[in-house]
C-alpha positions in Angstrom: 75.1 116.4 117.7 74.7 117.4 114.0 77.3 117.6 111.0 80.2 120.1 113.0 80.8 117.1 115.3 80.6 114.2 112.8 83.3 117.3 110.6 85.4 117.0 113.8 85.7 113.4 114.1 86.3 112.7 110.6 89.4 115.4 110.2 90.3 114.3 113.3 90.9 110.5 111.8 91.9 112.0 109.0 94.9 114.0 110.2 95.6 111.0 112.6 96.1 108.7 109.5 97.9 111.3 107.6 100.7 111.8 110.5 100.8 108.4 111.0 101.6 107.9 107.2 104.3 110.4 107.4 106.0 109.2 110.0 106.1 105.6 108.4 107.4 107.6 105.4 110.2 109.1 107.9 111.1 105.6 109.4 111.6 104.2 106.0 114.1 106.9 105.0 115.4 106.7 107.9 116.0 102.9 108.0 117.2 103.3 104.4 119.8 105.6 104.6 122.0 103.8 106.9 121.8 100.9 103.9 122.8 103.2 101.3 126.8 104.8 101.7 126.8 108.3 100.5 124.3 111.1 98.9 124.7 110.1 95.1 123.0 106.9 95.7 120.7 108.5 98.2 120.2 111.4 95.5 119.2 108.4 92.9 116.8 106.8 95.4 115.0 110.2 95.8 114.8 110.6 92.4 113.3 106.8 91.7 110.7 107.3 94.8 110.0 111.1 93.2 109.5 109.3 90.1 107.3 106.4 91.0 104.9 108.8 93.2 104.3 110.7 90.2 103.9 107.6 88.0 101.1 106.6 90.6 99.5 109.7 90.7 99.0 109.9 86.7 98.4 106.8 86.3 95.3 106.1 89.1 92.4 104.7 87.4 89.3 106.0 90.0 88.0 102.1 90.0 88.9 101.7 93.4 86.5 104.5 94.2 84.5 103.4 92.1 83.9 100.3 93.7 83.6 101.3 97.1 81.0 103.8 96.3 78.5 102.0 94.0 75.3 100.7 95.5 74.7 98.3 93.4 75.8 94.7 93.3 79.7 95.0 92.0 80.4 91.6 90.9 80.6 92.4 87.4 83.5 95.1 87.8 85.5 93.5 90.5 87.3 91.3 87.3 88.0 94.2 85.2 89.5 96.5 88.2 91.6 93.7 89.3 92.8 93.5 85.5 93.6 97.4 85.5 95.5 97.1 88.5 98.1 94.8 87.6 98.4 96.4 84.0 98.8 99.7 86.1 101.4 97.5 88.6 103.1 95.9 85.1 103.5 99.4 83.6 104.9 100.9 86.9 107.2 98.3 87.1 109.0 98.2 83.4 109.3 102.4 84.0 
């Protein structure tokens, strides 16, 4: 078959993951704005969620990549990213 149809296949799963992310994204704003009463407090929550994606995006430490992608035996890193990632989740929390 060759590399277009292995291409294909994978933006194909791609795109299917990404739409299927988005709407999961739509159904949670969806589902939250008949909890929250009136568009300051929905302003505020678009702000924090605004906020928190950035704080995820600058703070993403590449171990996760990383460890799926190195061929050799992992065992000795698997402690230290676990350690990163609650310091990262301890950090995203207090902002």
């Amino acid at each position: 078959m060759g590399y277009r149809s292995n291409v294909i296949y994978g933006f194909s799963w791609g795109t299917f993951f990404d739409v299927l992310s988005k709407l999961v994204s739509l159904g949670k704003i969806a589902i939250l704005s008949h909890f929250i009463f009136g568009p300051t407090e929905f302003g505020i929550f678009g702000i924090a969620v605004l906020v928190l994606g950035f704080l995820e995006l600058f703070t993403e430490s590449g171990i996760n990549v990383l460890l799926v992608q190195k061929r050799e035996d992992i065992k000795d890193y698997v402690d230290t990213a676990f350690v990163v990632s609650i310091m990262r989740g301890v950090l995203m929390a207090i902002v």
